[in-house]
N, C-alpha and C positions, 0 to 999 in steps of 0.2 A: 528484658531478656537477660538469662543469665552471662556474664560479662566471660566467666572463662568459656560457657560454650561458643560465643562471637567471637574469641579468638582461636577457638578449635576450627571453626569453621573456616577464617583468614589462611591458618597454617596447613588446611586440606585443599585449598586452593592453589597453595603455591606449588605443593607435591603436583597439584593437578594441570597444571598451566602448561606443559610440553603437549599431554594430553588435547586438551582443548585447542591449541592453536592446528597440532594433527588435526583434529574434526573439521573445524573452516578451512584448513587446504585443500582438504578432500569434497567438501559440499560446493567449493567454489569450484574444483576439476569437474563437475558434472555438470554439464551445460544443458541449463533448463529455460529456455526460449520460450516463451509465452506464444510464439508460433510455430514452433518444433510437432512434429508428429514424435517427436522421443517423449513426451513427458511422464506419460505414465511409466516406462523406462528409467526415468532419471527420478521420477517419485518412490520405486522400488527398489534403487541404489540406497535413497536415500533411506529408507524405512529400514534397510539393514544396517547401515550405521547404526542407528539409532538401536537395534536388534542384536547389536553388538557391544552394546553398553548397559543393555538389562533392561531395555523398554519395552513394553510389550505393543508392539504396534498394531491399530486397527485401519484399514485401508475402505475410503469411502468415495466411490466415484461416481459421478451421475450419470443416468440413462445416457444410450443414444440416444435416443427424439430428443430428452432436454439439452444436451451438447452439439448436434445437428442444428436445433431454434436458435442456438447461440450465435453457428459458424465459428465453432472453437473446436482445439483441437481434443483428441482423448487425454482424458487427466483422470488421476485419483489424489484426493485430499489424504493427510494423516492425522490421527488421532493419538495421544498415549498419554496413559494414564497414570499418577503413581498415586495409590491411597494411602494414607500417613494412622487414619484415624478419623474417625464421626464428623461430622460439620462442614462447611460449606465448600465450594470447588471455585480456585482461584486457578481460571486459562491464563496461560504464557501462549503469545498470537503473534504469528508473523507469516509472510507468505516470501515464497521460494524464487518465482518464475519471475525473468528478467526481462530488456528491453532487449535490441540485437545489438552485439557490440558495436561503437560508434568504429567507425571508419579510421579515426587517427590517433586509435591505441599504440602508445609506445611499449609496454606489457603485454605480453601473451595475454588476455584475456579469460583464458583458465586458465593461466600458471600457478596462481596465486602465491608470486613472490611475494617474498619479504626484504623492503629495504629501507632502513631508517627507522626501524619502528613502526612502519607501517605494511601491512600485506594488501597487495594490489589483485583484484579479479571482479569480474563480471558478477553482480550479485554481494559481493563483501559489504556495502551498506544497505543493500535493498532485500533484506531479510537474512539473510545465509550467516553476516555476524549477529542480528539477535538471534536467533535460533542455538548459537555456537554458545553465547549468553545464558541463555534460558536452560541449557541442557548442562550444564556445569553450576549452575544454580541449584537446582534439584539433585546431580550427584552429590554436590557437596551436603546437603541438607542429609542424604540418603547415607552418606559416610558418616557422618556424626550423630549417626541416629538422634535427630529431633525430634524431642515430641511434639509435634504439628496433630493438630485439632482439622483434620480438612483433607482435599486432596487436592494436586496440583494436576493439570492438564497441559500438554501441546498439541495446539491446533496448527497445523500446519496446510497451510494453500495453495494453489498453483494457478491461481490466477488472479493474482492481486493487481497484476500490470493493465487486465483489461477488463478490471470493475468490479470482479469479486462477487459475480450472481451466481458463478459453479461454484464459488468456494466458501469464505465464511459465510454469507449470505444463502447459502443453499443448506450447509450444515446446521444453519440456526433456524432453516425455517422450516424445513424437515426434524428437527429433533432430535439430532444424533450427539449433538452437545447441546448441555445446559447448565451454562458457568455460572456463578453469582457474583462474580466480580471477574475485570478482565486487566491485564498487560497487554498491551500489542509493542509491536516492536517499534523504537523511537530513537530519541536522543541518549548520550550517555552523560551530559554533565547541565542536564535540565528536564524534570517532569512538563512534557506537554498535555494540555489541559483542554487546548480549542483547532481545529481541523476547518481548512475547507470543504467544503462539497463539490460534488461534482458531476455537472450536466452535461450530456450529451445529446445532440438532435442531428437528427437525417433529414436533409432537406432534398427532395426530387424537384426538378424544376421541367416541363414540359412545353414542348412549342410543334413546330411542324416543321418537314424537311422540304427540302428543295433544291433543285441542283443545282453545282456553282452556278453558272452561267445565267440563272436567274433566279436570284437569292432571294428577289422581294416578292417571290410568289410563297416563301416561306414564313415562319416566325423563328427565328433565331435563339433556341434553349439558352447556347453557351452565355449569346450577348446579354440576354437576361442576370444567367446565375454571375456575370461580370460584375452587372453594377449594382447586385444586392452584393457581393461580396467585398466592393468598393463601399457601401456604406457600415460592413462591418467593420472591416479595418478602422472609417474614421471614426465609428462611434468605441471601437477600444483604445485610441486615444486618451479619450475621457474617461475610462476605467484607472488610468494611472492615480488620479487626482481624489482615490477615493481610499486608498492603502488603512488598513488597521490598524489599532494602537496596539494589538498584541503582535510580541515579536514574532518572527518566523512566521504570518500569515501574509506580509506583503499587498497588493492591491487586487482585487478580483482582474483574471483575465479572461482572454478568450483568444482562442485558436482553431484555427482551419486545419483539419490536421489532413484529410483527404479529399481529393477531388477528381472523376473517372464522369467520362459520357461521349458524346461525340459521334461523327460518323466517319466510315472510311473515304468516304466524298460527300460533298454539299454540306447542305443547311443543318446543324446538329439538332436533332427533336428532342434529345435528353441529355441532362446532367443532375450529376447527383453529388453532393456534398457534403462532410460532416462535419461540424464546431463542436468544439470540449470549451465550456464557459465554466470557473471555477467560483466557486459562492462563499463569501463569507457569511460567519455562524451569524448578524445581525442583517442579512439580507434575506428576503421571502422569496422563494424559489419560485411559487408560483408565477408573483411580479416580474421576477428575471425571464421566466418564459414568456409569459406575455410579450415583454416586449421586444424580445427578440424576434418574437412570432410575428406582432405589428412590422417590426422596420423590414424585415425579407420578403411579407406577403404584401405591403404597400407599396415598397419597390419593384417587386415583378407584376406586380396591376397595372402598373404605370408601361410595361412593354406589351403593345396588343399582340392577342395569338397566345399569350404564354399563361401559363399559371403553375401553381405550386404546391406541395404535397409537404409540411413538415409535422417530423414524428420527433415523439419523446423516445431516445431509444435507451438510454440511463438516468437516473438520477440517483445520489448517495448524499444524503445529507451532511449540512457542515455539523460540526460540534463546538459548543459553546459552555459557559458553566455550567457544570452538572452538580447539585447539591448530594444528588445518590453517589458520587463520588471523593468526595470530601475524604474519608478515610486512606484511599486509596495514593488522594494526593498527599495529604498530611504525613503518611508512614513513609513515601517514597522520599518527600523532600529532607523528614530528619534525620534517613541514611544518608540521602544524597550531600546534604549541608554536612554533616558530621564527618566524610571521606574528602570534602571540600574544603572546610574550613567557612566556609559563607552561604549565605542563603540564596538556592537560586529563582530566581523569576518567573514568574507564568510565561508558558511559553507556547507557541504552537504552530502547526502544520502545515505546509502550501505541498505537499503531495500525497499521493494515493497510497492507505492504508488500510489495514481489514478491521482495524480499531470503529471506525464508523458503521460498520454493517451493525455491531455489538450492541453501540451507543443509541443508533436508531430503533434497538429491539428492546432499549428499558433498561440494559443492565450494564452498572456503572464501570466505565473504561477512562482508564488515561492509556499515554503515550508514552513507556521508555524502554530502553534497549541500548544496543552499544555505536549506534550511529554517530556522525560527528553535528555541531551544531548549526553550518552550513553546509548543505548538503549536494549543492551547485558545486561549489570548492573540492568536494572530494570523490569529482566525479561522477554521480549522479547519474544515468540517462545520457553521460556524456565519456568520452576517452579517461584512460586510467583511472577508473573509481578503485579509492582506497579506503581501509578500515584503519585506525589507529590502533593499535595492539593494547595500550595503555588502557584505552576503554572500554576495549571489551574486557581486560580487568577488572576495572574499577564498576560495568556495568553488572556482571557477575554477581560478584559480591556485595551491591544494591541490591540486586532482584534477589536474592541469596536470605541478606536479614530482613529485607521487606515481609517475604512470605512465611517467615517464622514470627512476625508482630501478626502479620495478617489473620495467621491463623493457630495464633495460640490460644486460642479459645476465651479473650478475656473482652 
């Protein structure tokens, strides 16, 4: 690349920088709740931003019946597009919709202060700053007229929180995009290369009712789904003892995330339960269901009267090397080393991203963006999640010269 236009590009970033951190104050003010009835609402706030910066936006929402089959709310995805010139389409992918604010926010959770260098809101690492990223990436490209060989895309989601079948995964499987190479939103001072997966099953557990007073003319649902759920717990114990040697994937776990059945008197006939089991990229999925399927329907066999109903109701596979991706890593790490000073590590993902739908369809996807390296620390899923300012600089400006190597035609 030529060396004075990478410095044209660094000194259109700095003029741009008041700009951009404007845009994530504003994307973090619009609360987009992955169980809001607002979202299509807060997807068409957001589509004007973007409409306000010279993007032409295309808005893609699925049917009722398919969002009804889901039990999700009304959503529309975005699309935008900027073409540069002939040859291949490298997406910028991150999704919007968030968890509900944890309970013991010390921040307004859409305020999106800024203190210490860092700006605090609902969303700031769970999409909202790569998107703030990705979209100063491409103005700055678009300021310095590059000649880029390609076009650049944002795919943008709204339901990455709960699995991503309305969102990248419906877009990709309908054909309304068709990238050849993918960014999703990630780390800012490490290319992620490998993701868990993740499974989801409903288990219904069945028995017979009966009224208190004489309980043993019943079968007891709850007591059943008790001590299959007693043997979940102690078989994720033994999950700890199996952690990956790439960083950031941690040990496969498993969680109960819900549980509803019962009667308003007597004997319960029904309970219903869900567990999220996350898979690392050297684990067979298949395997993992079996035998989670084994220990819950062996356990409820063992209570007379009762039996058991489990459904696959997700799965998103994990990600692992990808050799179709090799390039993708390569260009990111020698910006990313080069603004670093050292080389950084393979790295990868213990949460839910749209990068996996991409991966599982053939086409080569890493992981980065202006996320922080530990993402438990910065809030997460939990009270005060924060963005570092710093990286979404430095992330910027990565994705920035990346996609002018990407797609300079050589």
């Amino acid at each position: 690349m030529n060396a004075t236009l990478q410095q044209t590009v660094a000194e259109v970033m700095v003029k741009q920088r008041a700009g951009q951190f404007s845009l994530l104050k504003k994307l973090v003010q619009i609360g987009t709740e992955t169980r809001s009835d607002q979202l299509t609402n807060a997807s068409e706030k957001i589509a004007g931003l973007l409409e306000a910066l010279a993007f032409e936006v295309e808005r893609h929402a699925p049917d009722a019946a398919r969002i009804e089959a889901q039990g999700a709310h009304p959503m529309q995805n975005l699309v935008a597009r900027k073409h540069f010139g002939d040859g291949p389409v490298l997406a910028f992918v991150c999704h919007l919709d968030t968890v509900e604010a944890h309970p013991s926010w010390t921040f307004e959770p859409l305020g999106a202060d800024i203190v210490d260098g860092c700006m605090y809101g609902l969303g700031a690492v769970s999409g909202k700053g790569d998107l703030a990223a990705q979209v100063y990436a491409i103005l700055s490209l678009m300021q310095v007229g590059a000649p880029l060989k390609g076009t650049i895309e944002l795919h943008i989601s709204f339901d990455g929180e709960s699995g991503g079948s309305l969102g990248a995964k419906w877009l990709l499987a309908d054909e309304i995009v068709k990238p050849d190479m993918v960014i999703a939103g990630g780390p800012a001072r490490a290319v992620a290369t490998h993701s868990t997966g993740t499974m989801i099953l409903d288990v219904d557990v069945r028995g017979k009712t009966a009224p208190a007073h004489a309980p043993e003319t019943g079968n007891d649902a709850l007591e059943a789904a008790t001590h299959a759920l007693t043997r979940l717990y102690q078989f994720r114990g033994g999950l700890k003892g199996h952690a990956s040697e790439t960083p950031g994937l941690g040990a496969p776990t498993l969680v109960i995330e819900h549980i509803s059945g019962g009667e308003d008197t007597g004997v319960p006939e029904y309970v219903n339960f869900r567990l999220d089991r996350r898979i690392l990229p050297d684990e067979d999925p298949m395997q993992v269901e079996k035998q989670l399927t084994n220990l819950i329907g062996s356990t409820i066999a063992k209570m007379p009267g009762t039996r058991c109903r489990i459904r696959r109701a997700a799965l998103i596979p994990a990600m692992g090397n990808d050799d179709n991706a090799k390039s993708l890593v390569s260009t990111l790490n020698m910006r990313l080393e080069a603004k670093l000073g050292g080389r950084p590590g393979t790295r990868g993902l213990g949460y839910d991203h749209e990068g996996r739908h991409y991966a599982a369809a053939g086409i080569p996807t890493v992981m980065y963006g202006a996320a922080p390296l530990d993402v438990a620390a910065a809030g997460l899923h939990g009270p005060d999640e924060h963005i570092v300012l710093d990286d979404l600089r430095l992330a910027t400006e990565v994705l920035s010269l990346a996609a002018m190597d990407l797609l300079s035609g050589k």
